[in-house]
C-alpha positions, -999 to 999 in steps of 0.1 A, spaced: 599 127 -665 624 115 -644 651 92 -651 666 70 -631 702 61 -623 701 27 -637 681 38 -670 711 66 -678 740 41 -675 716 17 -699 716 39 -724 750 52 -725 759 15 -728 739 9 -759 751 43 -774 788 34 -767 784 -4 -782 764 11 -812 796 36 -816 819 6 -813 801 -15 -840 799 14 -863 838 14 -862 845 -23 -860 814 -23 -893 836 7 -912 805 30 -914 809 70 -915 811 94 -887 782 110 -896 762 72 -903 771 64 -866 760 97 -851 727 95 -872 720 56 -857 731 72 -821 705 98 -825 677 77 -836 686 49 -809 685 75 -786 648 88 -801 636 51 -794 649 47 -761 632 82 -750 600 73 -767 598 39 -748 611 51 -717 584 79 -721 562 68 -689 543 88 -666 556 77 -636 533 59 -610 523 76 -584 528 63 -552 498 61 -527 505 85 -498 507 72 -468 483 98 -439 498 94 -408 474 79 -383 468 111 -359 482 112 -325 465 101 -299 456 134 -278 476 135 -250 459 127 -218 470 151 -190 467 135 -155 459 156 -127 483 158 -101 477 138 -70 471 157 -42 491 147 -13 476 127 13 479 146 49 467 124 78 450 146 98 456 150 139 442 127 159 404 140 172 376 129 197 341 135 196 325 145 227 282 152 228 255 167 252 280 177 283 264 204 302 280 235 311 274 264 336 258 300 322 252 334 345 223 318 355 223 294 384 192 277 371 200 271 337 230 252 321 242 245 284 243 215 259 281 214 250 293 192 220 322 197 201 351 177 182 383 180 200 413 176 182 449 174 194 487 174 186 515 157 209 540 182 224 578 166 221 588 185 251 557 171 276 552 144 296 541 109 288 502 100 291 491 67 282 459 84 267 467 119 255 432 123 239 411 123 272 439 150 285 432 173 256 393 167 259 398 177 299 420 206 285 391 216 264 364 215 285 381 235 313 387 263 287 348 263 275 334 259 312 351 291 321 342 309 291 305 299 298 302 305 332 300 343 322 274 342 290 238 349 295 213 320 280 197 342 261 222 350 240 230 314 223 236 316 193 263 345 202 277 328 227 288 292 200 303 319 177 326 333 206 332 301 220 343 293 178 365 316 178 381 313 214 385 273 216 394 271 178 430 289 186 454 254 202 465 255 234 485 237 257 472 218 285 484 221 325 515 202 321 523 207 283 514 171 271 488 181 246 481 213 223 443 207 222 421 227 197 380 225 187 358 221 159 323 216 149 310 239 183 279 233 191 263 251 223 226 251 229 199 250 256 183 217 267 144 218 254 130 220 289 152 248 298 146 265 265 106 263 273 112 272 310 129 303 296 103 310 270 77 311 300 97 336 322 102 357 291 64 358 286 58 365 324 78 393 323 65 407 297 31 403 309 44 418 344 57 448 326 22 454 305 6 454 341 29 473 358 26 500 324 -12 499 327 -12 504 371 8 533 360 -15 552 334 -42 544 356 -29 561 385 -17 591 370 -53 594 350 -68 595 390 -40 618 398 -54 642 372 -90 642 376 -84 642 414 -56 668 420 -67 690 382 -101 680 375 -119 681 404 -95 701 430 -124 725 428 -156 730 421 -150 758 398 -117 734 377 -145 708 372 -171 733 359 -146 745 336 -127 708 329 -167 699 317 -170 731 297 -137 726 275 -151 689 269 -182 705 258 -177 740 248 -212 762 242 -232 737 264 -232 774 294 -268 764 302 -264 726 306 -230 733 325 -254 754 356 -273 724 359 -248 704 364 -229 724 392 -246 705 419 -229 677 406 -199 687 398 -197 700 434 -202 667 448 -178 654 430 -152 676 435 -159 670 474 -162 634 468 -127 632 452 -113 652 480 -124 636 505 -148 662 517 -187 659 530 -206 664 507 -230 691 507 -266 680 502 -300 699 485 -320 722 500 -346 697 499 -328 671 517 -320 699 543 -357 708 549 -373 673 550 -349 657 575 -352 680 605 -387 682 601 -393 647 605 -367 647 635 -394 675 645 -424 652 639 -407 622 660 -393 644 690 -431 658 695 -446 622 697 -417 613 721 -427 642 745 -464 632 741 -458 597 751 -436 612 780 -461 633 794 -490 608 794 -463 581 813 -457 605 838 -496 614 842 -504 576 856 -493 561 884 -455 549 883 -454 514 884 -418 499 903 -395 479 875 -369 461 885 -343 470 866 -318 443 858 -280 450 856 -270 460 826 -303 482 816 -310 518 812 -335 536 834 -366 551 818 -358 589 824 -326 581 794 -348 558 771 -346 589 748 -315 599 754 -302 564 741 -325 561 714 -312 592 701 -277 581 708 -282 552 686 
């Protein structure tokens, strides 16, 4: 229990005015001290209460701190002009690229006035990417827009120093017409190289059999023999054949059978003996004048032209 300011100087007054009276009454010292005591009992007795407890007061919580992010700072870019679909010269005469880019630009202090700086750094550009392109082959496109990235990305200034002119967003491709026309000499050449491949494995396969195979008689025999080794017997039949072929190949006459030999000059035979015959029984009649027309053979070389022919 605690007592308060106010309740101690309360009861010190009562104990000194109960003193006081005991004196002005004539009571004992110890009578005076006894009713001190006692009072004092009472007062502690009724002043005996638990004291009241307070409600706490929670402090609302604080509010969590919102943290705002830092602005970034606002830059205004340079000034930049869009320019699409402006064809440029390639190695090759018949072809030409499909240039678009963004071309963007700073003022130089030190240049010289133009009332419209942005079509001087777009000429700037251009000049730069039409001499880059003049030297790149259209097949190689999509190698050529990274080099002309990295080359036309870097500023530069312009003829006179007006403009430090720069690109972005390079874009360099082949018109559709020209990519198909390319396509079609690409397949054409290819095509041309098959043929010319194939003429070439086809002339040295007749090189082979004509200067290997068949230079002889005897390189064909044996050519035919190591394509069908153990066939001796069938090889002898066929060296007739292979003969003629081998002459064939070089060009040679070709030497014929024995029966072609004996049945042709026979018949020659046969036709030469009925000539005669028909001579002989002419010449046995009476010779009858012909007039003989410019231009036609006498009698006496009818066989002599006939064989001719």
């Amino acid at each position: 229990m605690k007592l308060h300011r106010n309740s101690l100087l309360a009861a010190a007054a009562i104990v000194l005015l109960l003193y006081v009276v005991c004196l002005i009454v004539g009571l004992p010292a110890w009578a005076s001290i006894l009713l001190t005591v006692v009072l004092l009992v009472l007062l502690a007795v009724v002043w005996k209460q638990p004291d009241e407890r307070r409600p706490v007061v929670t402090p609302p919580p604080a509010a969590p701190s919102v943290v705002l992010p830092d602005r970034e700072p606002v830059f205004t870019g340079p000034p930049s002009r869009t320019v699409a679909d402006v064809r440029l010269p390639s190695a090759s005469p018949d072809f030409q690229f499909s240039f678009s880019v963004v071309v963007e630009w700073s003022k130089n202090m030190y240049g010289a006035r133009h009332a419209d700086l942005g079509a001087v750094a777009v000429d700037a550009l251009l000049k730069r990417a039409r001499a880059l392109t003049a030297s790149q082959q259209v097949t190689e496109e999509s190698l050529n827009q990274h080099r002309l990235a990295a080359l036309l990305g870097e500023p530069a200034l312009d003829d006179k120093g007006q403009v430090r002119s720069w690109a972005t967003e390079i874009r360099l491709r082949l018109p559709d017409a020209d990519q198909k026309h390319l396509h079609h000499l690409a397949a054409l050449h290819r095509r041309e190289q098959t043929t010319l491949l194939e003429r070439r494995m086809e002339q040295d396969k007749r090189a082979y059999l004509k200067d290997d195979v068949f230079a002889t008689p005897g390189s064909a025999a044996v050519w035919w023999l190591v394509n069908h080794p153990g066939e001796v017997e069938q090889a002898l039949g066929l060296l007739g054949t292979l003969a003629e072929l081998s002459a064939a190949a070089n060009d040679l006459p070709v030497r014929r059978s024995s029966a072609e030999h004996t049945s042709r000059p026979r018949a020659e035979l046969d036709f030469d003996s009925a000539v005669d015959h028909l001579l002989e029984e002419s010449s046995n009649t009476d010779p009858q004048p012909i007039d003989h027309k410019d231009g036609e053979p006498p009698a006496d070389n009818y066989r002599e032209q006939f064989f001719s022919e």
